[in-house]
PyMOL Python script that loads the backbone (N, CA, C, O; Angstrom):
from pymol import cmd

cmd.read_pdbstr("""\
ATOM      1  N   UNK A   1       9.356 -59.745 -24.485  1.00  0.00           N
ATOM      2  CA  UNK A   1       8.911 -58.639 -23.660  1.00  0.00           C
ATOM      3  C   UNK A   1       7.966 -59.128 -22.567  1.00  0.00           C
ATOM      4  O   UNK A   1       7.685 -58.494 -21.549  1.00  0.00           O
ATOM      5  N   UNK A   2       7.623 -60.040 -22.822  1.00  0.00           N
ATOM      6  CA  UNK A   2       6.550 -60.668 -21.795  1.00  0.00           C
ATOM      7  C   UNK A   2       6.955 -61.067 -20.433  1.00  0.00           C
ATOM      8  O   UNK A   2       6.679 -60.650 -19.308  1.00  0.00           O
ATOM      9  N   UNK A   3       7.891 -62.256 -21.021  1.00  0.00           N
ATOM     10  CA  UNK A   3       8.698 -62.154 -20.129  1.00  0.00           C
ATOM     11  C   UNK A   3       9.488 -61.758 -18.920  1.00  0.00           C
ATOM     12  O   UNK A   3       9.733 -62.344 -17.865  1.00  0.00           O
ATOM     13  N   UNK A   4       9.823 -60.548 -19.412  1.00  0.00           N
ATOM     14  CA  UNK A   4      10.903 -59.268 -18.840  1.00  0.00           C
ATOM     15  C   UNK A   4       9.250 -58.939 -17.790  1.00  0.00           C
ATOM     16  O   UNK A   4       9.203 -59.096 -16.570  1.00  0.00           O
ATOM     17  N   UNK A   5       8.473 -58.634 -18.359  1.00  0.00           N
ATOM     18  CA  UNK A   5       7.025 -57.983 -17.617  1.00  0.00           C
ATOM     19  C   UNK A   5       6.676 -59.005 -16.480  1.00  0.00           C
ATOM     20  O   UNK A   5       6.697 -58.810 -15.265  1.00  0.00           O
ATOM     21  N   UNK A   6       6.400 -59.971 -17.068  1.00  0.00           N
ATOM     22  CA  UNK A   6       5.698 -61.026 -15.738  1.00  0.00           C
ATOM     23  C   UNK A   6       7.118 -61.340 -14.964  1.00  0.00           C
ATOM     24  O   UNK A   6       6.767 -61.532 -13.800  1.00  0.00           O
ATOM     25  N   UNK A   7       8.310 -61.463 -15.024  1.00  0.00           N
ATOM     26  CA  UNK A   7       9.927 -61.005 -13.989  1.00  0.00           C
ATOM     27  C   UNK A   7       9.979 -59.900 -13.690  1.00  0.00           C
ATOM     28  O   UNK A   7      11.085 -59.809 -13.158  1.00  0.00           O
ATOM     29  N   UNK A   8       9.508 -58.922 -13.662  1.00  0.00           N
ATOM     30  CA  UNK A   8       9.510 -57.707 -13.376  1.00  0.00           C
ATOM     31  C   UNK A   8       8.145 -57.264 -12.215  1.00  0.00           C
ATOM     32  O   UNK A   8       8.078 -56.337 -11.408  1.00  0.00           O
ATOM     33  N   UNK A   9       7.258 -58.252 -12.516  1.00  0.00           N
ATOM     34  CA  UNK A   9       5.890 -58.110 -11.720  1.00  0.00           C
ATOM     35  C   UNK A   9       6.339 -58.744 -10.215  1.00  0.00           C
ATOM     36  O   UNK A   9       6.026 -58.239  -9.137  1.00  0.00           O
ATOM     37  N   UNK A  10       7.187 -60.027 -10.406  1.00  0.00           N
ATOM     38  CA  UNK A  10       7.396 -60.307  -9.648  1.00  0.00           C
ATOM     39  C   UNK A  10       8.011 -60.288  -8.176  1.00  0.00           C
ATOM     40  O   UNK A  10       7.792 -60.763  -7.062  1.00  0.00           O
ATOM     41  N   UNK A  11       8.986 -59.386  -8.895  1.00  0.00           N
ATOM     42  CA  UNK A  11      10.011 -57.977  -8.340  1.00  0.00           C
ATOM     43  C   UNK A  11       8.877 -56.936  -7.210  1.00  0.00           C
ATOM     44  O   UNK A  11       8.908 -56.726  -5.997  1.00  0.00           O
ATOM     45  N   UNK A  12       8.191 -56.596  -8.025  1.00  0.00           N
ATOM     46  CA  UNK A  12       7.331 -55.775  -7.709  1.00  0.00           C
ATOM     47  C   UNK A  12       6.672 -56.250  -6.466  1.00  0.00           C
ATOM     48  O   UNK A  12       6.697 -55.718  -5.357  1.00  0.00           O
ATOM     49  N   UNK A  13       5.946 -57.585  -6.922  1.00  0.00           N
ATOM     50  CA  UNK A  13       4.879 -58.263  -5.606  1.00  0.00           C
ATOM     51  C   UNK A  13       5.289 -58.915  -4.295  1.00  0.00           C
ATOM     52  O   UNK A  13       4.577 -59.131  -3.315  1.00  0.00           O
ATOM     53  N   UNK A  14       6.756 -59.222  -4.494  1.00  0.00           N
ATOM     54  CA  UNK A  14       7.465 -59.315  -3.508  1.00  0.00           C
ATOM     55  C   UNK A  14       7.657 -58.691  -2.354  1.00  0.00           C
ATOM     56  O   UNK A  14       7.805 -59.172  -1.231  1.00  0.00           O
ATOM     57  N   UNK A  15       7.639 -57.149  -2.847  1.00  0.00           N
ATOM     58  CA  UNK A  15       7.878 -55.704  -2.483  1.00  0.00           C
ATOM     59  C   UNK A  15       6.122 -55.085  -1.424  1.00  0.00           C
ATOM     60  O   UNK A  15       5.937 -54.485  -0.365  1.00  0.00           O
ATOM     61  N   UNK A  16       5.240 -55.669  -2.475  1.00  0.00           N
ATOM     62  CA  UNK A  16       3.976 -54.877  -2.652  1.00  0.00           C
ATOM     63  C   UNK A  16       3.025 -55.742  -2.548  1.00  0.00           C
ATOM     64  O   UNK A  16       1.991 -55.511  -3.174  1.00  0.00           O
ATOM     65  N   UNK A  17       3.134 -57.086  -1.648  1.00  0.00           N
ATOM     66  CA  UNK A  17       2.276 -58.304  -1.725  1.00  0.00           C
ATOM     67  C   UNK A  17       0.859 -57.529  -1.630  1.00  0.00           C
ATOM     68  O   UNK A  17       0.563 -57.779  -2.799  1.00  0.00           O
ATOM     69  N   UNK A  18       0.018 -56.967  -1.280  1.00  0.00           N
ATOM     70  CA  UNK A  18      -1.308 -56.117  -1.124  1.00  0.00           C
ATOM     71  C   UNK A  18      -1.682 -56.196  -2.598  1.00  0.00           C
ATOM     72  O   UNK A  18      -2.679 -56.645  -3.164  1.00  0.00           O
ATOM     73  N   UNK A  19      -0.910 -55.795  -2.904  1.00  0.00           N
ATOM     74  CA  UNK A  19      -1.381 -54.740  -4.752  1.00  0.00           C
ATOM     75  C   UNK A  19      -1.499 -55.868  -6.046  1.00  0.00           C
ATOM     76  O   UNK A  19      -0.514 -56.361  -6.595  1.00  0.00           O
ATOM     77  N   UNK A  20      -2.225 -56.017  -6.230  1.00  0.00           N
ATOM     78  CA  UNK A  20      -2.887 -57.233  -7.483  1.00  0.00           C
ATOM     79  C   UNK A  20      -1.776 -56.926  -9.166  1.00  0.00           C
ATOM     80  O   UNK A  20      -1.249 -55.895  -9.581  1.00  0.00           O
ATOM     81  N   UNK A  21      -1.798 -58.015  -9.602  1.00  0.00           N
ATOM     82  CA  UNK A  21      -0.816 -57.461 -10.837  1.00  0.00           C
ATOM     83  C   UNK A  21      -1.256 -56.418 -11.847  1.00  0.00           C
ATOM     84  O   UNK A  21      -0.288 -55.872 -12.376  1.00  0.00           O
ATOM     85  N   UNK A  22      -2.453 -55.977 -12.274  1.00  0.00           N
ATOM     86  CA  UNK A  22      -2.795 -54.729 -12.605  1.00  0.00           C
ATOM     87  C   UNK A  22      -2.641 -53.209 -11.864  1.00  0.00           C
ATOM     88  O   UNK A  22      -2.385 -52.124 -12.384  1.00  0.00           O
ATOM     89  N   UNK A  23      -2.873 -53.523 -10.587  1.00  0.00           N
ATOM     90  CA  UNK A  23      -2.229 -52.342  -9.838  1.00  0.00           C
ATOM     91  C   UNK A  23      -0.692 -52.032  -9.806  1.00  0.00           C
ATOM     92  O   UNK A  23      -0.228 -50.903  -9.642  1.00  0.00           O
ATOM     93  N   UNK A  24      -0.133 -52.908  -9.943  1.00  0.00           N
ATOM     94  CA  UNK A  24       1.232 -53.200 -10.297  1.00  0.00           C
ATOM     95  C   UNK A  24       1.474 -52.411 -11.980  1.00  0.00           C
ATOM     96  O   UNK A  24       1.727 -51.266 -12.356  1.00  0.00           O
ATOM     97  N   UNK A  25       1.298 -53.393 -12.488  1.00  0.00           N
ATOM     98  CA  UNK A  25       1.488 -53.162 -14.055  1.00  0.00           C
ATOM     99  C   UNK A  25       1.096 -51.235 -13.967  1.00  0.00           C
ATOM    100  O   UNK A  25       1.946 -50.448 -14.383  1.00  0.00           O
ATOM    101  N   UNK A  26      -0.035 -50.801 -13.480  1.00  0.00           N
ATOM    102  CA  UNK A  26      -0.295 -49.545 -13.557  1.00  0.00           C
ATOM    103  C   UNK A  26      -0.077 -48.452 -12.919  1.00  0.00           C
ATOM    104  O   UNK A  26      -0.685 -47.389 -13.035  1.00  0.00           O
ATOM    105  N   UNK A  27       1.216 -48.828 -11.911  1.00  0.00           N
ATOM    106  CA  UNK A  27       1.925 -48.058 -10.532  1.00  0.00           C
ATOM    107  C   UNK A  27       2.443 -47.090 -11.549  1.00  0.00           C
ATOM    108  O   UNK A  27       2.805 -47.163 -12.723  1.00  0.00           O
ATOM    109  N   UNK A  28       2.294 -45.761 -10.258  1.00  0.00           N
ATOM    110  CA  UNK A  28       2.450 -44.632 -10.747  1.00  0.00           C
ATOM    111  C   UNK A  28       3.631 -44.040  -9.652  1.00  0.00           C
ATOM    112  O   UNK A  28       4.193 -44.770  -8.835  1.00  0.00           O
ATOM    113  N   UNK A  29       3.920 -42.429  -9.815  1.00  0.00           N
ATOM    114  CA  UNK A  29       5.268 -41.799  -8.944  1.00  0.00           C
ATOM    115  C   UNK A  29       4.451 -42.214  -7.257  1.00  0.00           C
ATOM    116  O   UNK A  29       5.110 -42.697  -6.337  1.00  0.00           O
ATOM    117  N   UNK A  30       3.007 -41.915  -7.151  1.00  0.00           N
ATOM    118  CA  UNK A  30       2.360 -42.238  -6.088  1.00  0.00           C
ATOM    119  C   UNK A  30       2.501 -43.240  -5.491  1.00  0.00           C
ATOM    120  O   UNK A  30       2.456 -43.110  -4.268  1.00  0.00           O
ATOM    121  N   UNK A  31       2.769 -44.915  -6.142  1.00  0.00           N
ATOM    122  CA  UNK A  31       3.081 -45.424  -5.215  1.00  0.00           C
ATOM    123  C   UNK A  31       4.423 -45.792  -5.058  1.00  0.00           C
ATOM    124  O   UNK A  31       4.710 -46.598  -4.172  1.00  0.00           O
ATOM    125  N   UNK A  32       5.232 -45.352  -5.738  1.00  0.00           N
ATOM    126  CA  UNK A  32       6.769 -45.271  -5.598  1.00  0.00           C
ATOM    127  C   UNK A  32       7.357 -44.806  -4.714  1.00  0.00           C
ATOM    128  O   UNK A  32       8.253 -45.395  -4.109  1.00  0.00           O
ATOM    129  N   UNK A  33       6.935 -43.586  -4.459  1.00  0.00           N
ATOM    130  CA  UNK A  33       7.364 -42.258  -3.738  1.00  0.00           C
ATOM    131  C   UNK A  33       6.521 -42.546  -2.360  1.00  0.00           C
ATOM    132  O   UNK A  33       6.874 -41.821  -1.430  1.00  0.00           O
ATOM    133  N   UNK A  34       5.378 -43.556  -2.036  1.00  0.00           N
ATOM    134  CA  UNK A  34       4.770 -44.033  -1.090  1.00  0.00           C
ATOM    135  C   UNK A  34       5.907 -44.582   0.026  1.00  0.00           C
ATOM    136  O   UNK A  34       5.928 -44.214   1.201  1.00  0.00           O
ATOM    137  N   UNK A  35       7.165 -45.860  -0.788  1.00  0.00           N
ATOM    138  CA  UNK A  35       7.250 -46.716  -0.404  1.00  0.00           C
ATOM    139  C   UNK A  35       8.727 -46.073   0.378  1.00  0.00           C
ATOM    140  O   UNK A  35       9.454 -45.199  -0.093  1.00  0.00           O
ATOM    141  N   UNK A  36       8.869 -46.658   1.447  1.00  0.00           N
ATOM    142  CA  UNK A  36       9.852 -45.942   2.584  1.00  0.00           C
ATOM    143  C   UNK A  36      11.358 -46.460   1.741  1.00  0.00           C
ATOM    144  O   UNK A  36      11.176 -47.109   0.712  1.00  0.00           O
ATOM    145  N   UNK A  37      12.275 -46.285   2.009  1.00  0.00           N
ATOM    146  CA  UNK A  37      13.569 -46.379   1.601  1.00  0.00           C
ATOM    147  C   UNK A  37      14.317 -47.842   1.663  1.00  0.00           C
ATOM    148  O   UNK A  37      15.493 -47.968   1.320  1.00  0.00           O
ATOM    149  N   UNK A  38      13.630 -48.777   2.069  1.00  0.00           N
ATOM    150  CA  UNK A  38      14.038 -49.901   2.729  1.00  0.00           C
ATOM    151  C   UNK A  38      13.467 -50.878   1.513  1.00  0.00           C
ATOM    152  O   UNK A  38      14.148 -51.638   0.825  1.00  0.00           O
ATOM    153  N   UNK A  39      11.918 -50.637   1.426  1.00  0.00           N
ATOM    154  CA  UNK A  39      11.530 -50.939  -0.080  1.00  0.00           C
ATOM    155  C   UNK A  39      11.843 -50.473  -1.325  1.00  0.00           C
ATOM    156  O   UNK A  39      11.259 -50.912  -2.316  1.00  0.00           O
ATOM    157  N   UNK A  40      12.536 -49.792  -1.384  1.00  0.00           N
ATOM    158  CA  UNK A  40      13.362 -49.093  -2.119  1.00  0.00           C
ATOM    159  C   UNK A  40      14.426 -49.650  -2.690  1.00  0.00           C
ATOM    160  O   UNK A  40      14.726 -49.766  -3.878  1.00  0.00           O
ATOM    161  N   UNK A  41      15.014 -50.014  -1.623  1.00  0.00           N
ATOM    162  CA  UNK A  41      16.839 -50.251  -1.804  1.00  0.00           C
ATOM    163  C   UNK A  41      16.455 -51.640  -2.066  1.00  0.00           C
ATOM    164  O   UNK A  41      17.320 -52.107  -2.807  1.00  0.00           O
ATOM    165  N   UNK A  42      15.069 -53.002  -1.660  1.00  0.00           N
ATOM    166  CA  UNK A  42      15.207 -53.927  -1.851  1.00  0.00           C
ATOM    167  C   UNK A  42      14.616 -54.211  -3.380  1.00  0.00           C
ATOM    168  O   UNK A  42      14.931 -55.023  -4.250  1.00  0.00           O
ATOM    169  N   UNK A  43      13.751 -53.306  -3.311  1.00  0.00           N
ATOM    170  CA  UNK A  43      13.063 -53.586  -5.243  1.00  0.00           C
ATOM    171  C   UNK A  43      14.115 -53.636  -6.036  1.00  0.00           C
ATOM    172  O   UNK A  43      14.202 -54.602  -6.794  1.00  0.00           O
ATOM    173  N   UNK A  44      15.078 -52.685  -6.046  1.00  0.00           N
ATOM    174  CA  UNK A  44      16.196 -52.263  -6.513  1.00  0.00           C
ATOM    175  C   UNK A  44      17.168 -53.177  -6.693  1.00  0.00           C
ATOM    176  O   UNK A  44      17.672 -53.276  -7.812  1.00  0.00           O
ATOM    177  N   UNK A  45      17.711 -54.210  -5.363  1.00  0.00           N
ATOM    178  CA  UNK A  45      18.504 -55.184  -5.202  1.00  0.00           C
ATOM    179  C   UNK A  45      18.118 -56.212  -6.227  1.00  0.00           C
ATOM    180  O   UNK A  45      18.745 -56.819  -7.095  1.00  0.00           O
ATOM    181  N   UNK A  46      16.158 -56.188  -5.594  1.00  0.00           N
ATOM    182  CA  UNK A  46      15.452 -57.643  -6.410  1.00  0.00           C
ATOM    183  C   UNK A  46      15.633 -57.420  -8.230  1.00  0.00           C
ATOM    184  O   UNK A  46      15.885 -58.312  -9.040  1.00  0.00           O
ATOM    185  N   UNK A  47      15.512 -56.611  -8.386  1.00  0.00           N
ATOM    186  CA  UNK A  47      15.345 -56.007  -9.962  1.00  0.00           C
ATOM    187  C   UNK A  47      17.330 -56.044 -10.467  1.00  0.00           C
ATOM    188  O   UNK A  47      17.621 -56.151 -11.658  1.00  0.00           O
ATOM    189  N   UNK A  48      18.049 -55.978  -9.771  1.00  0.00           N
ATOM    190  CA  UNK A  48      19.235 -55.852 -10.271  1.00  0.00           C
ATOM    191  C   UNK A  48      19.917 -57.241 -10.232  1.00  0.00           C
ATOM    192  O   UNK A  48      20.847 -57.747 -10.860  1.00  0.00           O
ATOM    193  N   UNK A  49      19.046 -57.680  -9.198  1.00  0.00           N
ATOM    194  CA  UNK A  49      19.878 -59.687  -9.387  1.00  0.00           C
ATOM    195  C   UNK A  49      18.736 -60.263 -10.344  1.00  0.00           C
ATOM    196  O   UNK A  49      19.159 -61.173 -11.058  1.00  0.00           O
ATOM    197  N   UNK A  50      17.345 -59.939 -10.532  1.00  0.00           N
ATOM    198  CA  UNK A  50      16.713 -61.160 -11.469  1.00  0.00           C
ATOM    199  C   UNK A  50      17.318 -60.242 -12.936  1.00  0.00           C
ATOM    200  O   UNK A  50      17.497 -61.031 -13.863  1.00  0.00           O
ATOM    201  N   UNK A  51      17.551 -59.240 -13.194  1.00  0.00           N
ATOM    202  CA  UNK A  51      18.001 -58.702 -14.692  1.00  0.00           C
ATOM    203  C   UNK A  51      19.233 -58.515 -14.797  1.00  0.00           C
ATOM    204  O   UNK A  51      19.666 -58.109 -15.875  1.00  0.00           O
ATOM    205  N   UNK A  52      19.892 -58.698 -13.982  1.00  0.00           N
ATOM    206  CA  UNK A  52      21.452 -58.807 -13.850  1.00  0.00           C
ATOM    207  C   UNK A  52      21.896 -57.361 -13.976  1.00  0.00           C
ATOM    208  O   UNK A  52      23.111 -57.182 -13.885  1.00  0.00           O
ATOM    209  N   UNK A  53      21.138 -56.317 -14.166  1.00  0.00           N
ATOM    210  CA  UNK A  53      21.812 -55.122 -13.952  1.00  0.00           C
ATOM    211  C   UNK A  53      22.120 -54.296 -12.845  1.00  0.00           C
ATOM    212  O   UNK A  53      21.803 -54.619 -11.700  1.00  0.00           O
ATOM    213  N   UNK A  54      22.932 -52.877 -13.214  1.00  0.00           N
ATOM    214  CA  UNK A  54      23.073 -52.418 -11.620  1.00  0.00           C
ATOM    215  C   UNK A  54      22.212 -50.945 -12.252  1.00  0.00           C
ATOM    216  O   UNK A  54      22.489 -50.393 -13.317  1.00  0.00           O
ATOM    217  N   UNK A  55      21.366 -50.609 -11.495  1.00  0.00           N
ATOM    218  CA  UNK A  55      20.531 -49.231 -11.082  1.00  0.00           C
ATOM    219  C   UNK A  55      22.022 -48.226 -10.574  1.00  0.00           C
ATOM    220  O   UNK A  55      22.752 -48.353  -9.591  1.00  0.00           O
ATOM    221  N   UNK A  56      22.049 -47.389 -11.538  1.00  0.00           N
ATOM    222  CA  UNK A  56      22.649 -46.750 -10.925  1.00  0.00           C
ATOM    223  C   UNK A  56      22.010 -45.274 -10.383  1.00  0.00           C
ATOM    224  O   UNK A  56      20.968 -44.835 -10.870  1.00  0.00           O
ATOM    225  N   UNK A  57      22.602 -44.705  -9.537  1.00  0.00           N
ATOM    226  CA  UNK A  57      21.350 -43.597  -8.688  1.00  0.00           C
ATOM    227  C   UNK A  57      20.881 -42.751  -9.290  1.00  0.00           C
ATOM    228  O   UNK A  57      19.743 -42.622  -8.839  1.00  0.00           O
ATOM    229  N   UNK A  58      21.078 -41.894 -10.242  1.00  0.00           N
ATOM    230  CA  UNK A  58      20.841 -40.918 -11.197  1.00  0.00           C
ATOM    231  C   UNK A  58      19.904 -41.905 -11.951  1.00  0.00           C
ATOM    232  O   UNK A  58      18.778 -41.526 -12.274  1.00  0.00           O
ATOM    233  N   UNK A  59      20.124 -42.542 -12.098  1.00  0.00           N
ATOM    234  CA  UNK A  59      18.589 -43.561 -13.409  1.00  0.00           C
ATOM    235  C   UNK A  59      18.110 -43.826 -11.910  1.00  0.00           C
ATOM    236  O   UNK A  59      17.679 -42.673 -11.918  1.00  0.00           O
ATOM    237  N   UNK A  60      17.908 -44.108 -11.114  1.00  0.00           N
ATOM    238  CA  UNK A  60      16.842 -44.592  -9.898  1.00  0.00           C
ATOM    239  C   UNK A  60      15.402 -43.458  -9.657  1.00  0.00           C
ATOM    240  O   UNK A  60      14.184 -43.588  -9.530  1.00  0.00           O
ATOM    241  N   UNK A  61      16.396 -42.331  -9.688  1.00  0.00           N
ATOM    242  CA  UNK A  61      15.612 -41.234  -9.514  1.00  0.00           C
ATOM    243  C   UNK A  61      14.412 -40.997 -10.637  1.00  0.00           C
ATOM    244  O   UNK A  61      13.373 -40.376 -10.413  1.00  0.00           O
ATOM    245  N   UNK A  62      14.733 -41.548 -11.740  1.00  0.00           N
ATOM    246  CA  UNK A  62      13.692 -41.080 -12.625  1.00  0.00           C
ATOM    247  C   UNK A  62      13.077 -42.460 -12.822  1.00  0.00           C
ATOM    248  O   UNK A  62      12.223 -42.563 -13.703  1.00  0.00           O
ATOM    249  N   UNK A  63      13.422 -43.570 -12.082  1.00  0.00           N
ATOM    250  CA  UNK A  63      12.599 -44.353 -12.448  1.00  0.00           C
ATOM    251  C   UNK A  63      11.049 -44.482 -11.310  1.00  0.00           C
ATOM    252  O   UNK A  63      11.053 -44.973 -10.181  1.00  0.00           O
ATOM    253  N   UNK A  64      10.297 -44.108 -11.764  1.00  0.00           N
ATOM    254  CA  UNK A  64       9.545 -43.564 -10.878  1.00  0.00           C
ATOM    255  C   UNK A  64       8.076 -44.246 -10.907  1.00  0.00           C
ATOM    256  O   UNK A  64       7.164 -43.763 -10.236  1.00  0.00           O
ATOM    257  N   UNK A  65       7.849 -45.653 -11.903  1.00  0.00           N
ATOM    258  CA  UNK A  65       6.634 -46.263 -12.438  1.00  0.00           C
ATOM    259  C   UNK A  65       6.867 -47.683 -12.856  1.00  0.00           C
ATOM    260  O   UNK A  65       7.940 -48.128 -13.261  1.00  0.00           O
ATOM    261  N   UNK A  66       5.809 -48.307 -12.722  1.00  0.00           N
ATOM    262  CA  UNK A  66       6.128 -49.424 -13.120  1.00  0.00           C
ATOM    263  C   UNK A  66       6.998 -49.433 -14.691  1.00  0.00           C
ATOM    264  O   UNK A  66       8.002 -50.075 -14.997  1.00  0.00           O
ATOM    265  N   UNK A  67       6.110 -48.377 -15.586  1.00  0.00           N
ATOM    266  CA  UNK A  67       6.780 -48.273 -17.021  1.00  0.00           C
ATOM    267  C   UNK A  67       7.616 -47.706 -17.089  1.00  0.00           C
ATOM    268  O   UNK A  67       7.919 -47.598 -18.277  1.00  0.00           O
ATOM    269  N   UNK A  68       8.497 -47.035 -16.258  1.00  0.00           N
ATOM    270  CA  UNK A  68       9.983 -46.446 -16.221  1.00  0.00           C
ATOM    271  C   UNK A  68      10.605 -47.774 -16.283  1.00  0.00           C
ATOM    272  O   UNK A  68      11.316 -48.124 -17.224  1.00  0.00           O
ATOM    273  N   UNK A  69      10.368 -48.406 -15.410  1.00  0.00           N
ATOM    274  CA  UNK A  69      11.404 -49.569 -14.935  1.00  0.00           C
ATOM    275  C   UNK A  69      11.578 -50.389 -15.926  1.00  0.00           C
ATOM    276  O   UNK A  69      12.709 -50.789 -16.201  1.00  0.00           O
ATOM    277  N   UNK A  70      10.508 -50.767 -16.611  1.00  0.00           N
ATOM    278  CA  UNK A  70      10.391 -51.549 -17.847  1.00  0.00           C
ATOM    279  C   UNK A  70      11.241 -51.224 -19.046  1.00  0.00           C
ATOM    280  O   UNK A  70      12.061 -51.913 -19.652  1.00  0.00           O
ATOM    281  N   UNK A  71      10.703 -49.625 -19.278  1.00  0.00           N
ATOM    282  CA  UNK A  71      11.578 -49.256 -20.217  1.00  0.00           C
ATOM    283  C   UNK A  71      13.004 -49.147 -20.099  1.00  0.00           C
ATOM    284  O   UNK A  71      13.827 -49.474 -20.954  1.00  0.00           O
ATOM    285  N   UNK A  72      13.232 -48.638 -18.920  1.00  0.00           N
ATOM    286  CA  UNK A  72      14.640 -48.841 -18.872  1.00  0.00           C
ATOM    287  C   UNK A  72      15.330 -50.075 -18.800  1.00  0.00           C
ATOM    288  O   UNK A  72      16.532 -50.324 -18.884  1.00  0.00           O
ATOM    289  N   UNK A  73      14.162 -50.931 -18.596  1.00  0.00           N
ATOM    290  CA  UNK A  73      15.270 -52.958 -18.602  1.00  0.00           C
ATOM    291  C   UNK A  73      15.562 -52.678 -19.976  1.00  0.00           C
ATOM    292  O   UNK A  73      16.717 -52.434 -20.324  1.00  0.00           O
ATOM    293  N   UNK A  74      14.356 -52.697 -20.994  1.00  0.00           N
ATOM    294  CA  UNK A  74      14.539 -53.044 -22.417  1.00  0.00           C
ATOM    295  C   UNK A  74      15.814 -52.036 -23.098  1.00  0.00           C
ATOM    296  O   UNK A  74      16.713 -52.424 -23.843  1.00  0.00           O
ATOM    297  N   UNK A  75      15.564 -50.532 -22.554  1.00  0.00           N
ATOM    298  CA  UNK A  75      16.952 -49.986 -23.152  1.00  0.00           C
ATOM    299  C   UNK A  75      18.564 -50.845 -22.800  1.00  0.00           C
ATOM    300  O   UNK A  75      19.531 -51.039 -23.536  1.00  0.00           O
ATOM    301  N   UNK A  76      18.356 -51.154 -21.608  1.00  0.00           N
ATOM    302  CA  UNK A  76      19.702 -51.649 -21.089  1.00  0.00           C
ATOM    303  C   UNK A  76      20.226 -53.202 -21.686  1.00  0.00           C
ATOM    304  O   UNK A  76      21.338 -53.658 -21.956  1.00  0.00           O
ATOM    305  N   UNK A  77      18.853 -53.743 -21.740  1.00  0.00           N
ATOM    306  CA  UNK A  77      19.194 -54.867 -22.666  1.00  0.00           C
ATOM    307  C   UNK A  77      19.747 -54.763 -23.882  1.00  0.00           C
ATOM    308  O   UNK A  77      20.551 -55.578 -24.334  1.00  0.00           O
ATOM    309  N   UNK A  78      19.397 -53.895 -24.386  1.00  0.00           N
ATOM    310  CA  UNK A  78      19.668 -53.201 -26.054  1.00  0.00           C
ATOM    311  C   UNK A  78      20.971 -52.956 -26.209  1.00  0.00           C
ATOM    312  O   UNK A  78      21.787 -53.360 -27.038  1.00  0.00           O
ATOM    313  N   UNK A  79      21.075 -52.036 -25.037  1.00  0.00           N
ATOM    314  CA  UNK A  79      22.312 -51.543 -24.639  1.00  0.00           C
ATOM    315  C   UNK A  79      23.806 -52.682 -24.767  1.00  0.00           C
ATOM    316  O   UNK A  79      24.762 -52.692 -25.543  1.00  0.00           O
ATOM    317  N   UNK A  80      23.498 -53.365 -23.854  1.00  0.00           N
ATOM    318  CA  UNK A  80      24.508 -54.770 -23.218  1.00  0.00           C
ATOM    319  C   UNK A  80      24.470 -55.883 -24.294  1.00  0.00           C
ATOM    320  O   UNK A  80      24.901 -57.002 -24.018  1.00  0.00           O
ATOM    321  N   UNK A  81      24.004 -55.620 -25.417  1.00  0.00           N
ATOM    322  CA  UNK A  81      24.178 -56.605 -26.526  1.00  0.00           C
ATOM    323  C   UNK A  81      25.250 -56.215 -27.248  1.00  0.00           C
ATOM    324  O   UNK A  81      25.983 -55.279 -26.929  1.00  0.00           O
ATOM    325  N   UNK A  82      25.401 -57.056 -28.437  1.00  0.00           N
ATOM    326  CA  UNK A  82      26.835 -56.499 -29.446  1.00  0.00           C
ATOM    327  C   UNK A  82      26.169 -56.673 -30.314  1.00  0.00           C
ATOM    328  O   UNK A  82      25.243 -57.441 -30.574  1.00  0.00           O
ATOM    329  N   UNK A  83      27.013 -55.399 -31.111  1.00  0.00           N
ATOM    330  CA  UNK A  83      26.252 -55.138 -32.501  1.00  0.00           C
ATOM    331  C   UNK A  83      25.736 -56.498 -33.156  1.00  0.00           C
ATOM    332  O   UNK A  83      24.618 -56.408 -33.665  1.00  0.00           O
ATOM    333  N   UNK A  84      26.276 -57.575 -33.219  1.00  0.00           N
ATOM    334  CA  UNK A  84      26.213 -58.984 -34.463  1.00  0.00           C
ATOM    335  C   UNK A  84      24.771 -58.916 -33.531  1.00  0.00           C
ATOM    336  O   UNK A  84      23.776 -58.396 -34.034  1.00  0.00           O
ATOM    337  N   UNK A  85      24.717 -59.588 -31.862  1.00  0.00           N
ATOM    338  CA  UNK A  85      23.291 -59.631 -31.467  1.00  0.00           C
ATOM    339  C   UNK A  85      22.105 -58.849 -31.668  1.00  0.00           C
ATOM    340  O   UNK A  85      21.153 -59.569 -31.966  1.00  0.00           O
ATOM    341  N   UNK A  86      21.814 -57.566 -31.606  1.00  0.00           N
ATOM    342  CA  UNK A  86      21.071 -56.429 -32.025  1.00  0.00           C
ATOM    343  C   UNK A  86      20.634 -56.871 -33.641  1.00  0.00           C
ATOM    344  O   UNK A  86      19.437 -57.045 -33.870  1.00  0.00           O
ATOM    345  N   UNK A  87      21.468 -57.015 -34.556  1.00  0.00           N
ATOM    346  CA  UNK A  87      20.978 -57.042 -35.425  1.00  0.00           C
ATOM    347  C   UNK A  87      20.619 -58.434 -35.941  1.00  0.00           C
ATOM    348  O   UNK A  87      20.783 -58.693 -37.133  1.00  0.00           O
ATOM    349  N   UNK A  88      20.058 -59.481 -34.951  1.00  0.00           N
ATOM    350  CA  UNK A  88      19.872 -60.535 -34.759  1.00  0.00           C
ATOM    351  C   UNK A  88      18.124 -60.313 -34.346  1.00  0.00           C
ATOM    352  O   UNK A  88      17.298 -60.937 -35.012  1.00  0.00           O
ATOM    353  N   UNK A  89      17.747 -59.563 -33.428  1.00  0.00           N
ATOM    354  CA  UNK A  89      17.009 -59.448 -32.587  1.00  0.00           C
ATOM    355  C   UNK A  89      16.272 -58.701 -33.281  1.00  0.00           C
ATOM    356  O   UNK A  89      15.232 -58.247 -32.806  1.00  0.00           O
TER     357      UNK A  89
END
""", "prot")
cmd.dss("prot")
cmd.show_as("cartoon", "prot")
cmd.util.cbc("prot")
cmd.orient("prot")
């Protein structure tokens, strides 16, 4: 999980070079909903090539925090495993 967090921060600071990794870690709909559409579509890109997933738009919308985003990696990871792996993990 650590992991996934400090790759996920990174995503973030790329996006948000200003904002220190606690401001990060503790982003809220405020600074989400701050960020114009361009930062948007690239967090999105950055977050879907370092986790290999695709955001699809209906989950975009509610991902709205740093801890949305998180949680939803870890569900999707969960998700994209096979049963033998899951019950490995």
């Amino acid at each position: 999980m650590a992991e996934l967090d400090d790759r996920l921060v990174l995503c973030f600071s790329s996006i948000f070079p200003a904002l220190t990794e606690e401001e990060i870690r503790g982003s809220d709909v405020a600074l989400l909903s701050d960020m114009d559409s361009l930062a948007g579509v690239t967090l999105v890109a950055l977050i879907d090539q370092e986790f290999g997933v695709e955001i699809d738009l209906e989950d975009l919308l509610r991902l709205r925090s740093f801890g949305a985003v998180q949680r939803y990696l870890c569900e999707r990871r969960v998700l994209n495993l096979s049963p033998k792996e899951q019950i490995i993990r």
